[in-house]
PyMOL commands that place a pseudoatom at each C-alpha (Angstrom):
pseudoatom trace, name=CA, resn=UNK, resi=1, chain=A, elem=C, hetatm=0, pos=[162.639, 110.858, 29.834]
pseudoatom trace, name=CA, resn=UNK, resi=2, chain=A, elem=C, hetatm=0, pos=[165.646, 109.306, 31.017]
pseudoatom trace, name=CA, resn=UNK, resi=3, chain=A, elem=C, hetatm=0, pos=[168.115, 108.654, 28.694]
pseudoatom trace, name=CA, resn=UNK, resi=4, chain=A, elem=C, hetatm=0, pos=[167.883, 104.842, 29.455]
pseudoatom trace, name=CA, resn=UNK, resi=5, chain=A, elem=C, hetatm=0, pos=[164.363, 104.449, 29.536]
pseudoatom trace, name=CA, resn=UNK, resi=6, chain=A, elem=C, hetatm=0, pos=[163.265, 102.018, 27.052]
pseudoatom trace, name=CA, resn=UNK, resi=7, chain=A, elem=C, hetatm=0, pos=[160.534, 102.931, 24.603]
pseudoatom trace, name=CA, resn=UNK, resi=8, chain=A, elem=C, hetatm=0, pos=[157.737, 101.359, 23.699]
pseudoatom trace, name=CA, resn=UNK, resi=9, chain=A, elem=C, hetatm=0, pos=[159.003, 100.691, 20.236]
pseudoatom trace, name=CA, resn=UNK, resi=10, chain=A, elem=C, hetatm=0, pos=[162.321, 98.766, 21.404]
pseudoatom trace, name=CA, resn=UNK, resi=11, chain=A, elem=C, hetatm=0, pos=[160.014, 96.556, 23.883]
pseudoatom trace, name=CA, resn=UNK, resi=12, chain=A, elem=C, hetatm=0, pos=[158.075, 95.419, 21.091]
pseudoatom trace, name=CA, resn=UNK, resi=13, chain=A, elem=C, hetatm=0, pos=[161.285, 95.157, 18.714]
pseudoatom trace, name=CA, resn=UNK, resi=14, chain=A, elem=C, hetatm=0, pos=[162.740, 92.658, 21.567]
pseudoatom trace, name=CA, resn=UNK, resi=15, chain=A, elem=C, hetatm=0, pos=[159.607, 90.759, 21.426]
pseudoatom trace, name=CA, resn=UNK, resi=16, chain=A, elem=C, hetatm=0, pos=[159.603, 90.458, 17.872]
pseudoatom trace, name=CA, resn=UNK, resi=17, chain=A, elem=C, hetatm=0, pos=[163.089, 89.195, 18.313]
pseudoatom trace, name=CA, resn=UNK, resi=18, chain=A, elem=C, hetatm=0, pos=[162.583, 86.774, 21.373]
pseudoatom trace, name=CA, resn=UNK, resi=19, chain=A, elem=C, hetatm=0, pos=[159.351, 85.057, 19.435]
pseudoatom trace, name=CA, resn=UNK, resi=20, chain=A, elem=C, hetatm=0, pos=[161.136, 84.838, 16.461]
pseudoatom trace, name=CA, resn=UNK, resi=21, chain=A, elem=C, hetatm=0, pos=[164.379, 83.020, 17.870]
pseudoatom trace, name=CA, resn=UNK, resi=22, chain=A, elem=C, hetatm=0, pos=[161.705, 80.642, 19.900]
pseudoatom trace, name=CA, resn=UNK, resi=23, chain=A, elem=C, hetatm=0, pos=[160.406, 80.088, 16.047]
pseudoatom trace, name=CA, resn=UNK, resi=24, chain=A, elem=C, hetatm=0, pos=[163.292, 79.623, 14.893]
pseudoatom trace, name=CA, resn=UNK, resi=25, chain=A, elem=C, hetatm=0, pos=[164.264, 76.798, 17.883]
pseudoatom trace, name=CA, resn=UNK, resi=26, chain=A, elem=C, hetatm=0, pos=[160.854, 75.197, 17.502]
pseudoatom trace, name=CA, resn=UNK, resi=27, chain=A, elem=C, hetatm=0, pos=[161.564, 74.951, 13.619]
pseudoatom trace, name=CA, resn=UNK, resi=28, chain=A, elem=C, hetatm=0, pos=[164.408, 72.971, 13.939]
pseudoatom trace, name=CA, resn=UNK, resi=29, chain=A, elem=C, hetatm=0, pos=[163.188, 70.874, 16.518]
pseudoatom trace, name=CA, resn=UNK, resi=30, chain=A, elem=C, hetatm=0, pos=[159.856, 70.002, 15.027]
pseudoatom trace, name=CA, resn=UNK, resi=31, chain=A, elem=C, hetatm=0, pos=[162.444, 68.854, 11.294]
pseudoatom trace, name=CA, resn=UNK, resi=32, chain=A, elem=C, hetatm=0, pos=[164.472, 66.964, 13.208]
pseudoatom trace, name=CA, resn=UNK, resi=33, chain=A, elem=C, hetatm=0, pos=[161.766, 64.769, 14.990]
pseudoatom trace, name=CA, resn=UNK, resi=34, chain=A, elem=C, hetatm=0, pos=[160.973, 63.333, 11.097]
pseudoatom trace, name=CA, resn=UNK, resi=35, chain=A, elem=C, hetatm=0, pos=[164.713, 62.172, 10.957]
pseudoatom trace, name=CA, resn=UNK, resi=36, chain=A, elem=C, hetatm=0, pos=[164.178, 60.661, 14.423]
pseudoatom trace, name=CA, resn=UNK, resi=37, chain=A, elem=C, hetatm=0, pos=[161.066, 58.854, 14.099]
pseudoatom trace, name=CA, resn=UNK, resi=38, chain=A, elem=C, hetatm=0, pos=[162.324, 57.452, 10.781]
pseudoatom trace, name=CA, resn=UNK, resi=39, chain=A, elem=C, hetatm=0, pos=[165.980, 56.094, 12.083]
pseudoatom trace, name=CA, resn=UNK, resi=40, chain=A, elem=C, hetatm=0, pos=[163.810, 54.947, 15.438]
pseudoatom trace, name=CA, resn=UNK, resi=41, chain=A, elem=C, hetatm=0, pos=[161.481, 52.852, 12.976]
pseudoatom trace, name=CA, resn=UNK, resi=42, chain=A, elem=C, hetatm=0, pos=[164.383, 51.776, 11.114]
pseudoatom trace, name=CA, resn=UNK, resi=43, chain=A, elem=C, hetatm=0, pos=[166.114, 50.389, 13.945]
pseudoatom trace, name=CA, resn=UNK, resi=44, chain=A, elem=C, hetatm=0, pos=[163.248, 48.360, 15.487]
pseudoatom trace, name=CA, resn=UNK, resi=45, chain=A, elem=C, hetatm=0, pos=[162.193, 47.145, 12.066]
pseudoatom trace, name=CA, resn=UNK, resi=46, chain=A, elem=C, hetatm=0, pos=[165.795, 45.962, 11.425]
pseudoatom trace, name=CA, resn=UNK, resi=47, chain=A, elem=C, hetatm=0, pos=[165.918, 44.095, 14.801]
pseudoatom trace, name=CA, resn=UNK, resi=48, chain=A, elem=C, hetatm=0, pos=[162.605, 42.229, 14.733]
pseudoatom trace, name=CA, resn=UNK, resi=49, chain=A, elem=C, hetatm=0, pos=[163.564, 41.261, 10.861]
pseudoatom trace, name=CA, resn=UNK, resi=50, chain=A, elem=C, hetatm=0, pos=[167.258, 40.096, 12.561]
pseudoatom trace, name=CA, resn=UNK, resi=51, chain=A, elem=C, hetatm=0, pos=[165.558, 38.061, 15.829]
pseudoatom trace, name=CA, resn=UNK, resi=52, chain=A, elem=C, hetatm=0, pos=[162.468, 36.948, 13.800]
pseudoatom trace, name=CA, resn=UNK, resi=53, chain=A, elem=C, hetatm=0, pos=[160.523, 38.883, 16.240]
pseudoatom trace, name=CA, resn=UNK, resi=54, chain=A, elem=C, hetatm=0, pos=[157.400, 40.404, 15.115]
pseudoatom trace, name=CA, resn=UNK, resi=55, chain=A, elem=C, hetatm=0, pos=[155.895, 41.575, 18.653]
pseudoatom trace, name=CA, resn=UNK, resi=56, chain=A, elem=C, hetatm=0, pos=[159.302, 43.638, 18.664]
pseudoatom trace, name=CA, resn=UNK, resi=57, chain=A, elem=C, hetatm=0, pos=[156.863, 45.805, 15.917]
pseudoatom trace, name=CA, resn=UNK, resi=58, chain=A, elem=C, hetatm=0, pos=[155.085, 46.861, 18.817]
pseudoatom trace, name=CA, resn=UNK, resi=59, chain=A, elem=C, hetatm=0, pos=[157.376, 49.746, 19.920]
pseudoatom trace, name=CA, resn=UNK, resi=60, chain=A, elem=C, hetatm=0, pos=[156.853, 51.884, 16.826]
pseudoatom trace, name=CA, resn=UNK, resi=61, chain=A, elem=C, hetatm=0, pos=[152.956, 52.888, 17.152]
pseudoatom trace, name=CA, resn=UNK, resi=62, chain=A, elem=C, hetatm=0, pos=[153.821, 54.410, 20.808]
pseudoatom trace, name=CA, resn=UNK, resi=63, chain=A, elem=C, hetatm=0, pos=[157.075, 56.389, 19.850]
pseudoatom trace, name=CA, resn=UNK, resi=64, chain=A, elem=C, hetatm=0, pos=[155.524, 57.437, 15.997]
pseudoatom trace, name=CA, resn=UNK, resi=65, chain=A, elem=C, hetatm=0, pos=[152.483, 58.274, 18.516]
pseudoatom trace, name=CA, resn=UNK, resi=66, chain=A, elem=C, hetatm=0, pos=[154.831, 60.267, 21.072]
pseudoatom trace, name=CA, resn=UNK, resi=67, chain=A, elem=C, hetatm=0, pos=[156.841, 62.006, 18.562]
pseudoatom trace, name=CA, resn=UNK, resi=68, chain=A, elem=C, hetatm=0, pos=[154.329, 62.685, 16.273]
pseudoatom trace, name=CA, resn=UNK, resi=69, chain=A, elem=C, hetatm=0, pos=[152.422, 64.782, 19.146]
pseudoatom trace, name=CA, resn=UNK, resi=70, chain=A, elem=C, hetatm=0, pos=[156.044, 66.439, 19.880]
pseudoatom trace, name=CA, resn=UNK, resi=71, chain=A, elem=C, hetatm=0, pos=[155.886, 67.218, 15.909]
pseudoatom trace, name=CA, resn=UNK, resi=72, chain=A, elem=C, hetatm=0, pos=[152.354, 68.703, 15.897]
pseudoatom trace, name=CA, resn=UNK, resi=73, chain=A, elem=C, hetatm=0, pos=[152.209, 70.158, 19.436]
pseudoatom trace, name=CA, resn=UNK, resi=74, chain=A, elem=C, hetatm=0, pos=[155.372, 72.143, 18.126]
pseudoatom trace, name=CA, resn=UNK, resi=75, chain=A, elem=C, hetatm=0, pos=[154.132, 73.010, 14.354]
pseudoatom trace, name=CA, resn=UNK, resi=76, chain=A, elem=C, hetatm=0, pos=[151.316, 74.798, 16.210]
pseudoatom trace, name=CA, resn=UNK, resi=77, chain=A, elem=C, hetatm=0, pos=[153.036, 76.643, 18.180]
pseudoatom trace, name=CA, resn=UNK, resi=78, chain=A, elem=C, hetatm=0, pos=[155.213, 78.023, 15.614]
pseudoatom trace, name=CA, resn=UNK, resi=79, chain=A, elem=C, hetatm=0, pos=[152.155, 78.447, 13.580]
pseudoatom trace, name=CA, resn=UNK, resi=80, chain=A, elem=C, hetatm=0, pos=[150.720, 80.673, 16.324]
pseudoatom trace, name=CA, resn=UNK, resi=81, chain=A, elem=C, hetatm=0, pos=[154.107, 82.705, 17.077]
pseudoatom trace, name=CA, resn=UNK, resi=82, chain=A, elem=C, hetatm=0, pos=[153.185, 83.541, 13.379]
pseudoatom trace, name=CA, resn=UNK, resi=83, chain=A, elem=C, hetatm=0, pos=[149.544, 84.326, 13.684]
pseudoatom trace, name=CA, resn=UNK, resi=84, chain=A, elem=C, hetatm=0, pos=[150.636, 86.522, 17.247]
pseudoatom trace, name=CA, resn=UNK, resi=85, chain=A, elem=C, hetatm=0, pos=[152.938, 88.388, 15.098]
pseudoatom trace, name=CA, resn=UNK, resi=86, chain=A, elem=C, hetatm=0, pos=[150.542, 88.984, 11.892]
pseudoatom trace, name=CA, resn=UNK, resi=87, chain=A, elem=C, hetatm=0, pos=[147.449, 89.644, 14.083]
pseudoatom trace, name=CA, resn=UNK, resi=88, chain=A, elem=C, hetatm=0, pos=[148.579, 91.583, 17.057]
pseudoatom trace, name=CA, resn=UNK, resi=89, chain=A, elem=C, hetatm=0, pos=[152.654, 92.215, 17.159]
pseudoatom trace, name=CA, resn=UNK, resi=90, chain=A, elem=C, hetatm=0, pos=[152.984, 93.743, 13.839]
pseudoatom trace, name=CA, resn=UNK, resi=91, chain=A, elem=C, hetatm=0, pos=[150.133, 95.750, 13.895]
pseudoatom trace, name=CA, resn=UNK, resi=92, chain=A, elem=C, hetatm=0, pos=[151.234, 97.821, 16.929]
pseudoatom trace, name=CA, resn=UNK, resi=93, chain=A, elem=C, hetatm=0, pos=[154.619, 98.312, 16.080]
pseudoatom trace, name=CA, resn=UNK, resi=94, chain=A, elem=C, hetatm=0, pos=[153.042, 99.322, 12.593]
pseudoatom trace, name=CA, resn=UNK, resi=95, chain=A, elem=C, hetatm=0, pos=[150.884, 102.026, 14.448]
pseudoatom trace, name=CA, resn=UNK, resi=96, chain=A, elem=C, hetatm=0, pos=[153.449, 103.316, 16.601]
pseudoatom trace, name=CA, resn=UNK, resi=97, chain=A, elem=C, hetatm=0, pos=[155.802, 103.891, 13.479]
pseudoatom trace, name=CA, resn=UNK, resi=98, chain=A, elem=C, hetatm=0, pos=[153.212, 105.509, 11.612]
pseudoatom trace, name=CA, resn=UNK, resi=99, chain=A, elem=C, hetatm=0, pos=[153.749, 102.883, 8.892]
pseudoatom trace, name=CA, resn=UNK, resi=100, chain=A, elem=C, hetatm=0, pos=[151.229, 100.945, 6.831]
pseudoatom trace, name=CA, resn=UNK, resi=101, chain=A, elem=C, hetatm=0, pos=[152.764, 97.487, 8.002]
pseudoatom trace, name=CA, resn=UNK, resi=102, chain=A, elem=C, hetatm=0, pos=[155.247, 96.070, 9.721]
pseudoatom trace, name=CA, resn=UNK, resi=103, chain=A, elem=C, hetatm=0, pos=[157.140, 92.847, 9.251]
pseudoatom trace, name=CA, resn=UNK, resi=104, chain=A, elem=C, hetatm=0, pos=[155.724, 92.288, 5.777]
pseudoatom trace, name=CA, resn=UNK, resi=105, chain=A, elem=C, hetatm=0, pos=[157.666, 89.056, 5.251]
pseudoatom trace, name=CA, resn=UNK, resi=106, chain=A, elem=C, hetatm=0, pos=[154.895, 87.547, 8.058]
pseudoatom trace, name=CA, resn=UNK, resi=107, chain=A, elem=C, hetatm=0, pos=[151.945, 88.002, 5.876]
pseudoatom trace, name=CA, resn=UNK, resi=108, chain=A, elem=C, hetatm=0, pos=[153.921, 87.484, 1.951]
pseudoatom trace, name=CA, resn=UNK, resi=109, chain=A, elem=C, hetatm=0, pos=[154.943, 84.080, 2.286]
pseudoatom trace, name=CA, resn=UNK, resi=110, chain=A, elem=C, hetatm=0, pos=[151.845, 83.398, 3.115]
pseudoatom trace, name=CA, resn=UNK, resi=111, chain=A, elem=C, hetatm=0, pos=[150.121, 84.149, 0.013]
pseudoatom trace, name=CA, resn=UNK, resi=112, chain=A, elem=C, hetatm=0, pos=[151.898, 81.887, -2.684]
pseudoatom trace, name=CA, resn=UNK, resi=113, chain=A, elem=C, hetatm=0, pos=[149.897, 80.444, -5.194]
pseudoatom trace, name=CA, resn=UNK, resi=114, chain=A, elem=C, hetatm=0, pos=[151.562, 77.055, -4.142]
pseudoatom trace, name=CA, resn=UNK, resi=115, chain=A, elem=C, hetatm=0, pos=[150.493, 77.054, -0.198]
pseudoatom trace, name=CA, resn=UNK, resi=116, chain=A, elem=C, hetatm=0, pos=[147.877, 75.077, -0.432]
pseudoatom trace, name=CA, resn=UNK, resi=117, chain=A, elem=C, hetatm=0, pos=[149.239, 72.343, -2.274]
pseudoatom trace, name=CA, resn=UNK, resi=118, chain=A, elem=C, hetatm=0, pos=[152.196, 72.254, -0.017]
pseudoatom trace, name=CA, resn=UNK, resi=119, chain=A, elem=C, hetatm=0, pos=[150.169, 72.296, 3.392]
pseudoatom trace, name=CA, resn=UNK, resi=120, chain=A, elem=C, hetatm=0, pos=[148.660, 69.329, 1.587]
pseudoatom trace, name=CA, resn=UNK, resi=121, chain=A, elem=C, hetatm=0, pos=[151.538, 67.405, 1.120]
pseudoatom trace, name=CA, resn=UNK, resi=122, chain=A, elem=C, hetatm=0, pos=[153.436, 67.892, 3.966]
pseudoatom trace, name=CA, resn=UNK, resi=123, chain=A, elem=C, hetatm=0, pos=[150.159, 66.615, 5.840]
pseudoatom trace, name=CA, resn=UNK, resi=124, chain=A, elem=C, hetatm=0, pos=[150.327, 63.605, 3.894]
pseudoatom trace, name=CA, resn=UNK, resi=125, chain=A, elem=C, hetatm=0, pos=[154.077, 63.234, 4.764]
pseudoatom trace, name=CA, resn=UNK, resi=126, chain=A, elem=C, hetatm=0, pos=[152.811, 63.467, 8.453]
pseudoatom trace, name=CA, resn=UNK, resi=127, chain=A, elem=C, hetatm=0, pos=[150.543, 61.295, 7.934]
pseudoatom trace, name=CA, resn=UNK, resi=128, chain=A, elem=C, hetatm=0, pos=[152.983, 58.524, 6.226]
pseudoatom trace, name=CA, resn=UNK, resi=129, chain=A, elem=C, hetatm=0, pos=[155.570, 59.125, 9.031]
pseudoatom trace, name=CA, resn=UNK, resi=130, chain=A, elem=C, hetatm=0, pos=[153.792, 59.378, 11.942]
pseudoatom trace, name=CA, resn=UNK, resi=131, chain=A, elem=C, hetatm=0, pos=[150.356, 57.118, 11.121]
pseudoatom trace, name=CA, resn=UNK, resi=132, chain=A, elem=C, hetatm=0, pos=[151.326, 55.132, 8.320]
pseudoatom trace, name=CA, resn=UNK, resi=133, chain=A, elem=C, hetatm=0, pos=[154.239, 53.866, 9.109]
pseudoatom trace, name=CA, resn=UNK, resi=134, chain=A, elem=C, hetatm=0, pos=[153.081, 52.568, 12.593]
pseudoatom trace, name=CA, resn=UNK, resi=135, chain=A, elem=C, hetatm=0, pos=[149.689, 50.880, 11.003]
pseudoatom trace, name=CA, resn=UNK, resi=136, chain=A, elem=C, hetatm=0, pos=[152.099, 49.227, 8.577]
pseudoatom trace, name=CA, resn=UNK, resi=137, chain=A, elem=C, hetatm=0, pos=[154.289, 47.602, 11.404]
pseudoatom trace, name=CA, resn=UNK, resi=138, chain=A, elem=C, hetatm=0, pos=[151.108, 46.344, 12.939]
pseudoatom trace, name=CA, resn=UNK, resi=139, chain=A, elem=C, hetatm=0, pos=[149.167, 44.906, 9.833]
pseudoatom trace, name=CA, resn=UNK, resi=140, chain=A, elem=C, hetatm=0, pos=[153.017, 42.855, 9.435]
pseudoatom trace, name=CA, resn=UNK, resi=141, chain=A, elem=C, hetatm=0, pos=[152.835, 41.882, 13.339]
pseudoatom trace, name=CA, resn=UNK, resi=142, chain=A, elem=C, hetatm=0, pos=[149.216, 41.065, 12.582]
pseudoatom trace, name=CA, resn=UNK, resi=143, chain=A, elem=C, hetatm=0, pos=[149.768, 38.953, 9.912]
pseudoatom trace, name=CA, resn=UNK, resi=144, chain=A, elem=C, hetatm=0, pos=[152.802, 37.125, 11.129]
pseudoatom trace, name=CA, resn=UNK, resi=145, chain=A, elem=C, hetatm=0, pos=[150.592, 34.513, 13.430]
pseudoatom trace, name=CA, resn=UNK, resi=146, chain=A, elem=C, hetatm=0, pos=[152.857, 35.225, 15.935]
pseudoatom trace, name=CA, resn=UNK, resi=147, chain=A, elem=C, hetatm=0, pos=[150.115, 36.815, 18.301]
pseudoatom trace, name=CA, resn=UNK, resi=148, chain=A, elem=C, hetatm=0, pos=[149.337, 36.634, 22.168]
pseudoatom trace, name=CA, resn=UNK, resi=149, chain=A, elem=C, hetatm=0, pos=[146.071, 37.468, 23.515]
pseudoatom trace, name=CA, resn=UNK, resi=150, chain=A, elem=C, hetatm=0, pos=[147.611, 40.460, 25.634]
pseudoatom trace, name=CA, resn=UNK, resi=151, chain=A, elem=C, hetatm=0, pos=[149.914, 41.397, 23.047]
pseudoatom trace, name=CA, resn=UNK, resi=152, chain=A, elem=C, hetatm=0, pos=[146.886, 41.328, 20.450]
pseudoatom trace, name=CA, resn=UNK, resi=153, chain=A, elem=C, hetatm=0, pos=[144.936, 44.025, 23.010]
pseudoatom trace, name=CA, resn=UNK, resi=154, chain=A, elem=C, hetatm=0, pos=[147.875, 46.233, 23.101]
pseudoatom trace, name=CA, resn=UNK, resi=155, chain=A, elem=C, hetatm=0, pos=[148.280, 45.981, 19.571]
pseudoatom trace, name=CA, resn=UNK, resi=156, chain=A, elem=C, hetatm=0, pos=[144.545, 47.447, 19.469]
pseudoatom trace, name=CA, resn=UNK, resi=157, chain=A, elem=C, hetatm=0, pos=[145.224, 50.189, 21.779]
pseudoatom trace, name=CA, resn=UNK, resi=158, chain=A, elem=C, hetatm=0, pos=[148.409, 51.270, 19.726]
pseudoatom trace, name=CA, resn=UNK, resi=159, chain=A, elem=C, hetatm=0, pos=[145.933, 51.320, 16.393]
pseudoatom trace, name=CA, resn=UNK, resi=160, chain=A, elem=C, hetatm=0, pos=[143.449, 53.097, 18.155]
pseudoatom trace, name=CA, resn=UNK, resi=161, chain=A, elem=C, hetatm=0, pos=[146.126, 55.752, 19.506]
pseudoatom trace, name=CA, resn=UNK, resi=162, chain=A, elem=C, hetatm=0, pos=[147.761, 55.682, 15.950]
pseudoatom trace, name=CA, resn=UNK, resi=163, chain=A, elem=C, hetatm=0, pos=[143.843, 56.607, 14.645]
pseudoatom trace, name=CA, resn=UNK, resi=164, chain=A, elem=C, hetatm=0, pos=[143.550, 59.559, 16.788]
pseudoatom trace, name=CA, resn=UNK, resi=165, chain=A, elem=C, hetatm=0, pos=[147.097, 61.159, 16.062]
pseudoatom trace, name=CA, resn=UNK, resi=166, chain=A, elem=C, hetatm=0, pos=[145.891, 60.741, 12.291]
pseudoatom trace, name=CA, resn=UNK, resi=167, chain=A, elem=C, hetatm=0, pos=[142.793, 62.752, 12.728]
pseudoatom trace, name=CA, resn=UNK, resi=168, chain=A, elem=C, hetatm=0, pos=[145.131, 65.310, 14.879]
pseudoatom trace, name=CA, resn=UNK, resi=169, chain=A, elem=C, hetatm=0, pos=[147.328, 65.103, 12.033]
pseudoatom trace, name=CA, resn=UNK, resi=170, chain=A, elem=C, hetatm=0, pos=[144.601, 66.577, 9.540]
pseudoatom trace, name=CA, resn=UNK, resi=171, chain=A, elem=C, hetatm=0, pos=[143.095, 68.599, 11.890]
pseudoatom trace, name=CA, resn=UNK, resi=172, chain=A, elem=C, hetatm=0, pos=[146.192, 70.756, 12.726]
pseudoatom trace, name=CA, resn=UNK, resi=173, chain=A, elem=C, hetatm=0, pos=[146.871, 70.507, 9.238]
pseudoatom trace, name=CA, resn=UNK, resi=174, chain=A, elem=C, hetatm=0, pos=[144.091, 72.721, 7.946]
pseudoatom trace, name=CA, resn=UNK, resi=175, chain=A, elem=C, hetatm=0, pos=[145.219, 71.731, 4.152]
pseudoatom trace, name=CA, resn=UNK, resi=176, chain=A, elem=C, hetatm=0, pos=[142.587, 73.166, 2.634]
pseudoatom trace, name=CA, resn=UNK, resi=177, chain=A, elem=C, hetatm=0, pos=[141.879, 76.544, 3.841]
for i in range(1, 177): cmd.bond("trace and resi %d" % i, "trace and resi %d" % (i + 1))
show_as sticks, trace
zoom trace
């Protein structure tokens, strides 16, 4: 063997690496789209309270929609960079080593006492965020009397959309497992 051949061992050390820095990306991405959607809702709430608008409540079901599909869309994927590492990564860099298990940290902080409570919670910060929040905005442009006939169907369509992040919400959430 060459001396720069690369072994199977560093190939799967660099892919370890790669999918972990990808994690790591996705993390931060997926935490900062809360602070986004909130100072997005902020901002359109403050300027239909300022121009006495309600229909300007519209725009927050479609971007709490958008970005809360960014948010889950990226949660599982960093949820599955996990499970690729635990189920299939690990174990064959764990074989080739001759070692019981590798990456230990993968499978540990998975087993707190605490998890399921958490998972719990943050879905139900999801849920106020991305579902919540949006349903809220239309009940107010609802109940303003400040309704159109075409504005009233797209105000339907937004609740509707809202309704099926929700249950996308819980689903990915898997709270209780």
């Amino acid at each position: 063997m060459a001396e720069r051949d690369v072994t199977l061992g560093q190939l799967l050390l660099a892919e370890y690496q790669t999918v972990k820095d990808e994690q790591k990306t996705r993390i931060g991405f997926r935490d900062n789209l809360l602070y986004v959607t909130l100072t997005v809702v902020a901002a359109v709430i403050a300027a239909a309270a300022q121009a006495e608008q309600s229909a300007m409540l519209l725009a927050i079901p479609p971007v709490c929609a958008v970005l809360g599909w960014t948010y889950l869309v990226n949660d599982e994927k960093i949820s599955a960079i996990g499970r690729y590492i635990r189920q299939d990564l690990g174990p064959r860099l764990a074989q080739l080593a001759d070692a019981e298990r590798a990456f230990a940290w993968e499978i540990a902080h998975r087993t707190d006492s605490r998890r399921r409570s958490r998972k719990a919670v943050q879905c139900a910060v999801d849920l106020l965020a991305f579902c919540v929040v949006p349903l809220a905005g239309l009940a107010v442009y609802w109940g303003a009397g400040q309704t159109s006939p075409g504005l009233l169907a797209v105000s339907v369509v937004e609740a509707l959309a809202v309704v099926g992040l929700a249950a996308q919400v819980v689903v990915y959430a898997r709270p209780f497992r």
